[in-house]
N, C-alpha and C positions, 0 to 999 in steps of 0.2 A: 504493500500500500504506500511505502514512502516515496517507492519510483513516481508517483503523483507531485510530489513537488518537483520533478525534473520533467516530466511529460508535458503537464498541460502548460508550463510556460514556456514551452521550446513550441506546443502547436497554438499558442498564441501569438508568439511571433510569423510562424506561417503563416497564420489567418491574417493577421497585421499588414503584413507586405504583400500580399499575395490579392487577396479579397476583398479587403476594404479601403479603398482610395480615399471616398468623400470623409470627412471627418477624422481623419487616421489620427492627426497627432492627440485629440482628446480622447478619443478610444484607447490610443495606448497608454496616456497616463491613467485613467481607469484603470485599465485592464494590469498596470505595472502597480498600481495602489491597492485593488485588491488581491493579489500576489503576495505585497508587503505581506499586509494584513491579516490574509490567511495565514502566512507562515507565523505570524507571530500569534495569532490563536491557537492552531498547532501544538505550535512549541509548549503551550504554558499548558494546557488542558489535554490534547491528544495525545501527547507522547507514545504510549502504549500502542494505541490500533497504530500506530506508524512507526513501529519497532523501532524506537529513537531510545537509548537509553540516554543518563542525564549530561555528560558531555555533549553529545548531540544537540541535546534539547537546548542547552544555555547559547552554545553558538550558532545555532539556527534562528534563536530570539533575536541573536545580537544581529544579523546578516538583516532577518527581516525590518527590525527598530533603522537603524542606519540606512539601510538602501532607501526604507519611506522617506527618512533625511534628507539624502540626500535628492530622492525625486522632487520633494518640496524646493529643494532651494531650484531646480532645474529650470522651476517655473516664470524665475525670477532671473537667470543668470543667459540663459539660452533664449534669445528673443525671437530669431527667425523660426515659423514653425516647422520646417524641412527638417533643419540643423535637429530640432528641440525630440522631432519624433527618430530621427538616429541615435542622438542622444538615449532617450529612452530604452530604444533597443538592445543600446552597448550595456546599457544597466542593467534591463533584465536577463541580457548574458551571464555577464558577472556572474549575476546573484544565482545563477542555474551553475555555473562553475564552483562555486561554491559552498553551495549546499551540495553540488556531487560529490565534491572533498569528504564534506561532513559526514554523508550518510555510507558509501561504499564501504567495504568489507577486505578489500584485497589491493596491494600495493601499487600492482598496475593502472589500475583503474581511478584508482587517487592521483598518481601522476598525470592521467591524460585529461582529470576535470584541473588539474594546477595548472596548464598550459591553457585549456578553457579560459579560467581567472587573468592566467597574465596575458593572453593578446588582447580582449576586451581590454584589458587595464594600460596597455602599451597605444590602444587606440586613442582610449580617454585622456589621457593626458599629452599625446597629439592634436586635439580634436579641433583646437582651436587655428591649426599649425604656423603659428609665430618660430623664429629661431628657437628662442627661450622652452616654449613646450615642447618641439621637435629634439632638442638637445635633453633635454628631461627625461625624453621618451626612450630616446637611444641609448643614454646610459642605466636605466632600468632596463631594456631589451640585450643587451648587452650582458649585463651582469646576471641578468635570468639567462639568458641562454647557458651561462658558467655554469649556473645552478642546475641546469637539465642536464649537463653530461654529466657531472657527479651524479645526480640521481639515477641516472637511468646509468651508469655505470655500476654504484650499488647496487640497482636491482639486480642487473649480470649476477652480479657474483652470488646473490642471494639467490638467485635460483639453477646455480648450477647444481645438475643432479635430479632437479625435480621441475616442473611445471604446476606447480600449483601455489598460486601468488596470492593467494587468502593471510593476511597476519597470523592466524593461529599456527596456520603450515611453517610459513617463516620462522614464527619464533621457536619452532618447536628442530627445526635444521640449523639455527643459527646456537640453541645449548648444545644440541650434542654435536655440532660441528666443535665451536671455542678454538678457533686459531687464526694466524695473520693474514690471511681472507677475510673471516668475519669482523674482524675489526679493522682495516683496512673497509670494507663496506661500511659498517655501522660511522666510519667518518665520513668517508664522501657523504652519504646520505643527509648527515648531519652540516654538513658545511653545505652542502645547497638551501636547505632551509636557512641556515644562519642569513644565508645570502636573500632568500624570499620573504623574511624579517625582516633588515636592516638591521641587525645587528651588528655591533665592531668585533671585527674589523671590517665588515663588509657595508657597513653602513651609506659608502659615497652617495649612491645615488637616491635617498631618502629625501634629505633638504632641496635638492633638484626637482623633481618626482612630484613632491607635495604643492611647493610654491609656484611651480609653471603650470602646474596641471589648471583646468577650469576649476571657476572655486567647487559645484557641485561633484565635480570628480575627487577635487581634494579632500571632500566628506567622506568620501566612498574609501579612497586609496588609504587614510591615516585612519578613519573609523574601524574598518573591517578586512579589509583586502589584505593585508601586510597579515592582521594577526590571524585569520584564514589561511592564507597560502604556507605562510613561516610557523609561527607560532602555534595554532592548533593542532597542526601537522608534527612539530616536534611534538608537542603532550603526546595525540594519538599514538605515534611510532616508538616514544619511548616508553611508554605503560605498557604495550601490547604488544611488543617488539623485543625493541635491545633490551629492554628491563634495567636495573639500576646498578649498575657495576660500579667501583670506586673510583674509575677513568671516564668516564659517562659523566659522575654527577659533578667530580671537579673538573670538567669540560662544563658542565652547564655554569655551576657556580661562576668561576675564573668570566665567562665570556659574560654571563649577566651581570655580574660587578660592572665590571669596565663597560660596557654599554650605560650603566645608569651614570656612571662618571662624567663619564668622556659627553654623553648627552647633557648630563647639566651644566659641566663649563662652557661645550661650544653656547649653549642657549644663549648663558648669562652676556656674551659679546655682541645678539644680535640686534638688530633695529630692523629688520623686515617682521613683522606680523606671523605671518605662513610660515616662515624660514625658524622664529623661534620655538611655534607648536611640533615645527617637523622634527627639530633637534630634542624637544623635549618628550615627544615620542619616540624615539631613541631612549631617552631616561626609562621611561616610564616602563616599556616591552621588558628592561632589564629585570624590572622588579617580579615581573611573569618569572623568567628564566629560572631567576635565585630558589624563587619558588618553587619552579620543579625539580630545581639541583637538590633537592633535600631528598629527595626518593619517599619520601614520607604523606602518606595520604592525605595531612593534614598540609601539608604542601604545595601539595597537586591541587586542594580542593582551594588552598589561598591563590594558587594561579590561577587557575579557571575563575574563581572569582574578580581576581585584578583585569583579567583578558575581557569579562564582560562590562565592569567598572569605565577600565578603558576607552572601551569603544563608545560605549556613552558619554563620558565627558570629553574626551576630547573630541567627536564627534561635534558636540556642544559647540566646543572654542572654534573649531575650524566651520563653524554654521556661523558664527558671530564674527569672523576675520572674513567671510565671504558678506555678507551682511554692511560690515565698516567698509570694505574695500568699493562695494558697488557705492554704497553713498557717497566716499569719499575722494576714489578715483585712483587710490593708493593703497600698500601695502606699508610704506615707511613711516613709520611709528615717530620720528621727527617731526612730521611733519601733521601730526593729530593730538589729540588735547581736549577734556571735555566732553568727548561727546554724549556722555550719558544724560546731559541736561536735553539731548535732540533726538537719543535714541534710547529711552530708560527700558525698555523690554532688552535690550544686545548689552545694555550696562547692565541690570541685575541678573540676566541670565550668566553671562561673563561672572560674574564674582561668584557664583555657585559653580562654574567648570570649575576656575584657578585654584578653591577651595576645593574644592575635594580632591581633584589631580594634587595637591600637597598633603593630604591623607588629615582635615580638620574634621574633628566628630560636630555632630553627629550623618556629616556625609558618607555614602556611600565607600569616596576612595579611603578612609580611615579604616573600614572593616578588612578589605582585602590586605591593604599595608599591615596590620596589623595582624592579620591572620599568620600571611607571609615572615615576620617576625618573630613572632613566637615559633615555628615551626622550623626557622634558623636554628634559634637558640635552643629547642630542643633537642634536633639535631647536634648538639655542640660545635655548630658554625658560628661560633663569637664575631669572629673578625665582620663576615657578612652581614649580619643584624646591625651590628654600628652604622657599616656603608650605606646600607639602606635608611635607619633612621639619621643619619646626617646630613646624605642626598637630598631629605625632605625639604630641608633648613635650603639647601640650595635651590630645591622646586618654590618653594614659598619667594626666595630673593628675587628672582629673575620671571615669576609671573605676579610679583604686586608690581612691580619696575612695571610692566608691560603692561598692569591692570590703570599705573599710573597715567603712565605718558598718554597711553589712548581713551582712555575712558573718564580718568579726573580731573580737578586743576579748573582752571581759563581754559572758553572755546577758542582754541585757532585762529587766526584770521583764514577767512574765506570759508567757513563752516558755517556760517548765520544762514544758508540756506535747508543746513541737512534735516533729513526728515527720518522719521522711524522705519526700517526697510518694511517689505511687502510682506503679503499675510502668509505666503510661505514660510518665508524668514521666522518670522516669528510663531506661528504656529510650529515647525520644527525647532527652533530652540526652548520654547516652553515646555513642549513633550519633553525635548530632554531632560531639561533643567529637573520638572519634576519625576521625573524617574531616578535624576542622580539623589534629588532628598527623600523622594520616596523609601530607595531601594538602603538610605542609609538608616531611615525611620525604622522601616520592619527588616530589618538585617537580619533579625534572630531569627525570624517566621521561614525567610528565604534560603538563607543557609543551611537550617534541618531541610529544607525538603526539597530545594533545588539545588542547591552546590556541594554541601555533605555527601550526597547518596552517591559524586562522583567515586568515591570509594571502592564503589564496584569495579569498575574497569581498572583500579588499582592491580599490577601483579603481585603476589602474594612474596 
């Protein structure tokens, strides 16, 4: 039953291009809104009849939550309606690449919806084709294609001897195999994901990627895409997969540190808008990583928790920098000041992302950070648990700097005419806003029943 969320939005786009001419571009934001919609009712209530267990189920919400995101701002960003209904279509790609990631069963079959995700996502952030996007584009294209021969070079090796590319087959060849193949595999595998993250070392094309892309793409690419393609994909392969060896988890450790690092000082130097959220998602993915490096189910359940945290507030930030950008005409934070006296829905929404991305109770990102935390220091990761709660101090520095320069103070000169953006705009960052204090409200309620239970897919 779950092949439903991949069927009917593959033969909706037929229907789209195919059959219905007159009226196409509002048929397909329909048809791409009830899409959202179902998947995110789905997720929270069907689980079951769609054989989704609860990893599934949480990044299937988040895919759904974010794509609606970002379709809203589309309506606002993408004015011609040619442009706006291809637009649309690259989206409901995506989100069908995507949730293929999610739901499939066998290693192959993952990789080939991860290529699904990145040519939609190499489109999108072409779409507009300025130098600036087209160079965005090529160095994510580039650096994903790095990532496919690593992966599809571990797959090789994981399936020599057998043809049956199911995870349970694999991992069940890769214990009684245990030699310099298998590990040798279990890297590459692992560094192409690092690569389909942005994670450091692989991070280049992140700040690129985010800031040229259109802003509705850049909701999508920083919201969901990265932690889909990289990120979920590591959790999946390594619960169900490599399992948690001592070389494994100080690989994840070691590379999620220095990602939250290295993301919060490049942040702290920037003045582009886009450019600071990109770097700070950099930070933020680390605190995913750290999470799963503990091998500990209490771990795994603090990541999965931050991966969906994530995607909702900075979703948020990067709905509210596409938002200032169209009112203002700009991304450089110089040159902005005020604006919450012109825009108070992108100003109070803005100080609920930057807050909780810094982990302040009672929001949302305070649960996962802290989960994350404890589960360090249970583990007896000392060092790591400081990294992370220090990093905060640095997430807090360089997003009130930025909550400043653009949102408080004196208006600008040449602002006197700004107006609050459009009802997309704002209707997608409101949903966020209150999902991130919602979800920090009844955390207790959330966590027993939807992020705990990740447990199960833990390896024993």
């Amino acid at each position: 039953m779950h092949n439903l969320l991949i069927i009917v939005p593959i033969c909706g786009i037929f229907i789209l291009n195919i059959f219905l001419k007159p009226f196409r571009t509002i048929l397909a934001f329909c048809f791409a809104a009830v899409i959202f919609i179902s998947q995110i009712i789905i997720s929270l209530f069907y689980a079951s009849p769609f054989s989704l267990d609860a990893l599934s189920s949480v990044v299937l919400l988040c895919i759904g939550i974010v794509s609606l995101a970002s379709l809203l701002v589309t309506q606002h960003t993408v004015p011609d309606e040619t442009k706006k209904f291809r637009f649309i279509n690259l989206l409901i790609t995506a989100s069908i690449g995507m949730s293929g990631i999610v739901m499939v069963k066998d290693i192959f079959s993952m990789y080939v919806f991860l290529e699904v995700t990145a040519i939609s996502s190499f489109i999108l952030i072409a779409f507009d084709k300025n130098v600036e996007a087209l160079e965005g584009s090529f160095k994510y294209m580039m650096l994903s294609a790095i990532a496919t021969v690593l992966m599809l070079s571990a797959v090789a090796l994981f399936l020599l001897g057998s043809v049956d590319m199911s995870f349970d087959a694999i991992q069940k060849s890769l214990f009684q195999s245990n030699n310099a193949l298998t590990t040798l595999a279990v890297t590459l595998f692992m560094c192409g994901l690092f690569i389909k993250g942005g994670l450091v070392p692989f991070h280049g094309w992140v700040p690129d990627a985010y800031m040229t892309a259109p802003a509705s793409a850049s909701v999508l690419l920083a919201g969901i895409v990265t932690k889909v393609s990289g990120i979920y994909t590591l959790i999946r392969v390594t619960t169900a997969i490599f399992g948690f060896s001592d070389i494994v988890k100080n690989i994840l450790l070691a590379i999620g540190a220095v990602s939250i690092l290295v993301g919060a000082f490049a942040a702290l130097g920037q003045t582009d808008f886009k450019r600071m959220l990109a770097y700070s998602s950099i930070s933020q993915v680390g605190y995913i990583i750290i999470g799963l490096g503990t091998g500990s189910a209490l771990g795994i359940a603090g990541a999965v928790f931050h991966l969906f945290n994530h995607a909702i507030f900075k979703s948020l930030l990067f709905v509210n920098s596409a938002a200032v950008e169209k009112g203002t005409g700009t991304n450089d934070m110089q040159r902005m000041g005020g604006i919450s006296s012109k825009m108070p829905v992108t100003g109070f929404t803005s100080v609920v992302g930057i807050l909780s991305v810094c982990g302040i109770p009672p929001l949302s990102g305070f649960w996962s950070k802290i989960i994350i935390i404890v589960a360090l220091w249970q583990a007896g990761r000392y060092p790591y648990a400081v990294i992370a709660i220090l990093a905060s101090v640095l997430t807090l520095a360089y997003l009130l700097s930025m909550q400043r320069r653009v949102f408080f103070g004196k208006l600008k000169d040449g602002l006197d005419g700004l107006k609050e953006a459009g009802w997309g705009f704002m209707i997608a960052s409101s949903l966020l806003a209150v999902i991130t204090i919602g979800v920090g409200i009844f955390s207790p309620y959330i966590l027993s029943n939807l992020i705990l239970p990740i447990k199960e897919i833990f390896i024993k």
